[in-house]
C-alpha positions as CSV (number, residue, x, y, z in Angstrom):
1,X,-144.7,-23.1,-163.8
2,X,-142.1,-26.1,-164.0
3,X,-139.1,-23.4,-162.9
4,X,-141.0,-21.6,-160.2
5,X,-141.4,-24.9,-158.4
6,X,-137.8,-26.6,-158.8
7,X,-135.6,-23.2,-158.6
8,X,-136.0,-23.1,-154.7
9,X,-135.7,-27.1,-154.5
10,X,-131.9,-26.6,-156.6
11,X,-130.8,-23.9,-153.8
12,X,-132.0,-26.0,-151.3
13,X,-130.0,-29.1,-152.5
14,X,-126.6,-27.3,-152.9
15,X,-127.5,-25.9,-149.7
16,X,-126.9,-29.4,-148.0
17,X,-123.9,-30.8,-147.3
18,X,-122.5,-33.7,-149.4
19,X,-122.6,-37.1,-149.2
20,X,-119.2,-38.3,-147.3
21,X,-117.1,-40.8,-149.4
22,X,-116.1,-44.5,-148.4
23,X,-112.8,-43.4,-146.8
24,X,-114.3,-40.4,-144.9
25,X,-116.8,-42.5,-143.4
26,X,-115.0,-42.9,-140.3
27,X,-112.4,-40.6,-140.3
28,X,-112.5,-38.6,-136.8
29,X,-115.0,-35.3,-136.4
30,X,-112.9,-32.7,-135.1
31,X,-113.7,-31.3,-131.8
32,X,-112.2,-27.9,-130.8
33,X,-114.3,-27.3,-127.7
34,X,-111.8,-28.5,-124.9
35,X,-108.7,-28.4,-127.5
36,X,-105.1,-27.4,-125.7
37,X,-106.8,-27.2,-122.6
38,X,-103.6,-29.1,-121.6
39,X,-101.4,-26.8,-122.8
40,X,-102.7,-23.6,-120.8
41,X,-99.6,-21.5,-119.9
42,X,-98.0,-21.7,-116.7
43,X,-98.3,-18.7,-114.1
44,X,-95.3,-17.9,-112.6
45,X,-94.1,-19.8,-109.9
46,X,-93.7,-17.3,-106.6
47,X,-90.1,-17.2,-105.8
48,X,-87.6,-14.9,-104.4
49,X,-86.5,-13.7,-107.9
50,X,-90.2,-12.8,-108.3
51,X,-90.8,-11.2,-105.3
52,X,-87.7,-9.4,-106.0
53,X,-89.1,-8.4,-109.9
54,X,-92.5,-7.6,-107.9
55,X,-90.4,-5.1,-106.1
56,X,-88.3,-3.8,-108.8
57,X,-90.9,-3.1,-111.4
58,X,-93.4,-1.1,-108.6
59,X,-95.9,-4.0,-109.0
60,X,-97.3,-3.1,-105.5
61,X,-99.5,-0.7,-103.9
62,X,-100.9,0.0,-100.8
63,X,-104.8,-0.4,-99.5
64,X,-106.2,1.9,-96.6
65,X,-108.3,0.1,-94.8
66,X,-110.7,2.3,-92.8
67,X,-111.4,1.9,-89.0
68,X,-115.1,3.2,-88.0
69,X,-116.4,4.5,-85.0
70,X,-118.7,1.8,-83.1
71,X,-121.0,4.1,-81.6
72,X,-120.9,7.2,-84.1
73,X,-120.1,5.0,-87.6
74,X,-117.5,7.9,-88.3
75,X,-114.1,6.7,-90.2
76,X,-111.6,7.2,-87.6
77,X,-108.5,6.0,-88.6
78,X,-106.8,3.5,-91.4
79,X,-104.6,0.2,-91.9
80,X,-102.2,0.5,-94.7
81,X,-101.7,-3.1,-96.5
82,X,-99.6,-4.1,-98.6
83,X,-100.3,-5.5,-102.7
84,X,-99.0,-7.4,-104.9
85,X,-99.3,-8.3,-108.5
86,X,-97.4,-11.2,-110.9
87,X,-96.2,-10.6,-113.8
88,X,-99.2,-12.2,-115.4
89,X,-101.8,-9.4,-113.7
90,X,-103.3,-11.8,-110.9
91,X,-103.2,-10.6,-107.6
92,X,-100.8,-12.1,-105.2
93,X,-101.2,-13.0,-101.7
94,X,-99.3,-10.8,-99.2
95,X,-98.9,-13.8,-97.0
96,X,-97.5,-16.1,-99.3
97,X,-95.3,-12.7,-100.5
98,X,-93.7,-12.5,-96.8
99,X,-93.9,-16.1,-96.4
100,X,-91.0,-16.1,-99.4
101,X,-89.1,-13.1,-98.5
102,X,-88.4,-14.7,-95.0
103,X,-85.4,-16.9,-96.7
104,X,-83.6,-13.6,-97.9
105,X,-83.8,-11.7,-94.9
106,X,-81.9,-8.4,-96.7
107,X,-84.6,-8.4,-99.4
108,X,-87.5,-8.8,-96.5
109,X,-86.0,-5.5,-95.3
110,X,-85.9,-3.9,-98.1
111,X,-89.6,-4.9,-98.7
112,X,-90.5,-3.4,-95.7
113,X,-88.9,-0.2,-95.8
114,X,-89.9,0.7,-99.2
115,X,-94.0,-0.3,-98.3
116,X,-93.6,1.1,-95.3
117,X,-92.4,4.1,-97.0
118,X,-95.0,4.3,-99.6
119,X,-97.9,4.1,-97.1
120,X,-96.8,6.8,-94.9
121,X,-96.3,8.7,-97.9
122,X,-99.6,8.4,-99.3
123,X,-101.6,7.7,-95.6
124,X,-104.9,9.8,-95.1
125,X,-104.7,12.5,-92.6
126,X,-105.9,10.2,-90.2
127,X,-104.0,8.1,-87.5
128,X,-102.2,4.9,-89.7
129,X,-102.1,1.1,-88.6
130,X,-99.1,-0.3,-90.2
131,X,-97.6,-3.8,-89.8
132,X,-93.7,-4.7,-88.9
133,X,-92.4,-7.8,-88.5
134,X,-90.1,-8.0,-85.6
135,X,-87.4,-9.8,-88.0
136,X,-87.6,-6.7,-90.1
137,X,-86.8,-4.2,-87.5
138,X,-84.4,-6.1,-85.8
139,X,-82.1,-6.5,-89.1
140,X,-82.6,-3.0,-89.8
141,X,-80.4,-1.6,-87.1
142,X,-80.0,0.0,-83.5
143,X,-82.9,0.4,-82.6
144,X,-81.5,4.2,-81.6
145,X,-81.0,4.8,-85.0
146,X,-83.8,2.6,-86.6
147,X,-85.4,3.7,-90.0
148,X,-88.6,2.6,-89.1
149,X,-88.6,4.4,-85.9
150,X,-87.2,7.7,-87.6
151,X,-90.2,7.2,-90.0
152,X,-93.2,6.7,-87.5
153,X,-92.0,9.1,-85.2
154,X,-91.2,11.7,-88.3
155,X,-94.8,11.1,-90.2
156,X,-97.6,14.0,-91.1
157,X,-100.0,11.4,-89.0
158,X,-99.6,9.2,-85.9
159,X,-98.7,6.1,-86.6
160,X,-99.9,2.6,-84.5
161,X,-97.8,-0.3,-85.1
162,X,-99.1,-3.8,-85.2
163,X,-97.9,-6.5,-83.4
164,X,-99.1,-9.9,-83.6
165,X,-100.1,-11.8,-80.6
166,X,-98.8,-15.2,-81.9
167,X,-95.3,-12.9,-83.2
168,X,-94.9,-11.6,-79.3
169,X,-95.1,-15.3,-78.0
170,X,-92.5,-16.8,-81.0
171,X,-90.4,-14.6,-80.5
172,X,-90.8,-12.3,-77.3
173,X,-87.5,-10.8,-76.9
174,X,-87.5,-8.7,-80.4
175,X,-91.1,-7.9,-80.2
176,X,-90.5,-6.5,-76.4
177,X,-87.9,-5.0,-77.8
178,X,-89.5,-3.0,-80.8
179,X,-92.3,-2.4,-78.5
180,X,-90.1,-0.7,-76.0
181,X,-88.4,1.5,-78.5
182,X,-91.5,2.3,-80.7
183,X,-92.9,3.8,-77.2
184,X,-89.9,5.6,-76.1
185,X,-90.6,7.8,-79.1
186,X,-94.2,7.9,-78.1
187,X,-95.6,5.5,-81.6
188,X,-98.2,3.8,-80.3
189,X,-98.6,-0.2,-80.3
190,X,-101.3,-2.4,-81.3
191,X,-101.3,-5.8,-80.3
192,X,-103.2,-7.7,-83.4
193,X,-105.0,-11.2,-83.6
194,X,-106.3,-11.1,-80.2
195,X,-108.2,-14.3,-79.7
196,X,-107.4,-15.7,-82.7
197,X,-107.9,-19.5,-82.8
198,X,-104.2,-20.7,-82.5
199,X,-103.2,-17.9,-79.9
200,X,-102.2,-17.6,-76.9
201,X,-102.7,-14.8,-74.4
202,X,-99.6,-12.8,-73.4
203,X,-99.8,-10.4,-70.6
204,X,-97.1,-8.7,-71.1
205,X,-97.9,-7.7,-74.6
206,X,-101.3,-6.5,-73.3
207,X,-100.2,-4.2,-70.7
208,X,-98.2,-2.7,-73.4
209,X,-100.5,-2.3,-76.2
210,X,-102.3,0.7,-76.7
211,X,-104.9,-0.9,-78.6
212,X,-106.1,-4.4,-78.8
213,X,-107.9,-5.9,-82.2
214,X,-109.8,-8.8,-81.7
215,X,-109.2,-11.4,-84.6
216,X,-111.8,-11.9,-87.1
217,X,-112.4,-15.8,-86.3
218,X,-113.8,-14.2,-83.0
219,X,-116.9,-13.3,-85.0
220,X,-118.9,-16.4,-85.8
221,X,-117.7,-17.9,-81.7
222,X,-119.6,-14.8,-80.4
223,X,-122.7,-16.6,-80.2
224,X,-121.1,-18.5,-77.3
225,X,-122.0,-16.9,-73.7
226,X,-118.4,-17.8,-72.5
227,X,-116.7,-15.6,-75.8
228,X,-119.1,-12.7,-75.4
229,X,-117.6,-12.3,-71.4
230,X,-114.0,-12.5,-72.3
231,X,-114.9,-9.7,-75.1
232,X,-116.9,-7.9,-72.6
233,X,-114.2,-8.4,-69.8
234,X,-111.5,-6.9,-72.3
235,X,-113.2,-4.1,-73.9
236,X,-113.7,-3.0,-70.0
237,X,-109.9,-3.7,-68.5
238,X,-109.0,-1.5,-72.3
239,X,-111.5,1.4,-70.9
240,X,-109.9,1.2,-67.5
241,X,-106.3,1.2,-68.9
242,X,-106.4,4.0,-71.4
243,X,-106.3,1.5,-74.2
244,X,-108.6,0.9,-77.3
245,X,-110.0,-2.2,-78.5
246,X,-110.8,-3.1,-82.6
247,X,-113.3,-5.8,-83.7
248,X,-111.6,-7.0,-87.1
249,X,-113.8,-9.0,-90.2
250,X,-117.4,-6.5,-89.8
251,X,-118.8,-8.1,-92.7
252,X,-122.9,-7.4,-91.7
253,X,-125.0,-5.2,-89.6
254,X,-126.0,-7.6,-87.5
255,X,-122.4,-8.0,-86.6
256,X,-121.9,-4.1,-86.5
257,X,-124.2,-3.8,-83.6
258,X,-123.2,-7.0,-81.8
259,X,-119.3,-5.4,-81.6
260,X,-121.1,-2.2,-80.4
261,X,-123.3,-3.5,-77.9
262,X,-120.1,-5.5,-76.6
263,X,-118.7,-2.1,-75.8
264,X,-116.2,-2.6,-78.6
265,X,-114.5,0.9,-79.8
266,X,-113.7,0.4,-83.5
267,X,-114.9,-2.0,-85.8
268,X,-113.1,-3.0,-89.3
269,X,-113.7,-4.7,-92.4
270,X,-116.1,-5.7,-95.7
271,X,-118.8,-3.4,-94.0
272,X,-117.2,-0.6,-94.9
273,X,-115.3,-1.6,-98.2
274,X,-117.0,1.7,-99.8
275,X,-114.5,4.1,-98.0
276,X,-111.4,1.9,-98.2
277,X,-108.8,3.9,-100.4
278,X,-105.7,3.1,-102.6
279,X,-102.6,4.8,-103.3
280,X,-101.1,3.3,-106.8
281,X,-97.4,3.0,-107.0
């Protein structure tokens, strides 16, 4: 009887852990939990040599961006954008991307002709919104004899180039330029950013454009009377001009049929992330 009692009380001793000794008694506990936390490696830092390795490896691709229809909900059209990726796998920003490649103004041009070529390439059979820097097309050339204007005016789909609002102002005699060129082959010209919070309106670029996007931060300063008028006012002077307007950043529904009611013509954004496409390098 003796051994059926104490056989489970032995395993349960030498299942305990031992007594520490005088000198462990305050020897540290190790602690693992938060261990080399300092010592995390260090993503590499965004330079022109990694812009350049970006470029070189293919570590880019392009995302079409679809434009809808206010009134129908149809996809209409798309805006290629550019993608990067570090070595390390995170995606990169594209602005901080350009923001770098503007001290080597050679390897910004060749940035831009080799996106540029890859999203006409691979564009939906559907009319293309591209972004060009100004600086881009003015270093590539005459603008006779441009690349970028041999490719727009060459490619399966029509092509609408973007030009920022705040780019026209900074530098207004390049962007008139490319703007004048780009429609002397019949490309069509968007002017982007339209009301964007540190812009100014240019006239001239608006009589040029063929089609107007209003900046996302317009969204939220809709609920003003005064914003809803000037979207209003411009969404008629497009109608009566021939031109098209875009309301950029359609994350909701509510917001969907707000830029429809406003008389808006396409609307773009998270809305409609379902039928945005890729084309892998």
């Amino acid at each position: 009887m003796s051994r059926t009692v104490n056989a489970p009380a032995l395993r349960i001793v030498r299942a305990l852990p031992e007594e520490p000794g005088p000198e462990s008694v305050h020897a540290p506990v190790p602690f693992d939990l938060f261990c080399g936390h300092d010592r995390e490696p260090r993503r590499p830092r965004l330079d022109l040599g990694e812009a350049r390795a970006m470029l070189d490896a293919g570590r880019f691709w392009t995302e079409y961006q679809p434009l809808i229809q206010a009134r129908s909900g149809r996809t209409v059209a798309f805006e290629a954008l550019g993608r990067f990726r570090a070595r390390d796998g995170r995606v990169v920003s594209p602005a901080a991307v350009f923001a770098i490649l503007h001290a080597d103004p050679a390897l910004l041009l060749r940035t831009e002709l080799t996106l540029k070529l890859h999203q006409v390439e691979h564009a939906p059979r559907a009319p293309l919104f591209v972004n060009l820097d100004p600086d881009s097309w003015w270093r590539s050339g005459d603008p006779n004899r441009n690349p970028f204007l041999a490719l727009f005016s060459s490619a399966h789909t029509r092509v609408v180039v973007e030009v920022t609002e705040n780019m026209a102002i900074a530098d207004a005699v390049r962007a008139q330029e490319m703007i004048l060129a780009l429609r002397s082959r019949r490309v069509a010209v968007a002017l982007d950013d339209v009301g964007a919070t540190n812009g100014l309106l240019s006239f001239d670029a608006i009589a040029e454009a063929e089609v107007i996007k209003f900046d996302r931060t317009l969204i939220p300063r809709l609920r003003n009377p005064r914003y809803r008028a000037l979207v209003t006012a411009f969404t008629r002077m497009a109608r009566e001009t021939g031109a098209r307007t875009v309301l950029e950043g359609v994350e909701t529904t509510a917001e969907f049929v707000i830029a429809r009611d406003l008389g808006v013509d396409l609307v773009q954004g998270f809305l409609f992330k379902d039928r945005a496409r890729i084309a892998r390098r």
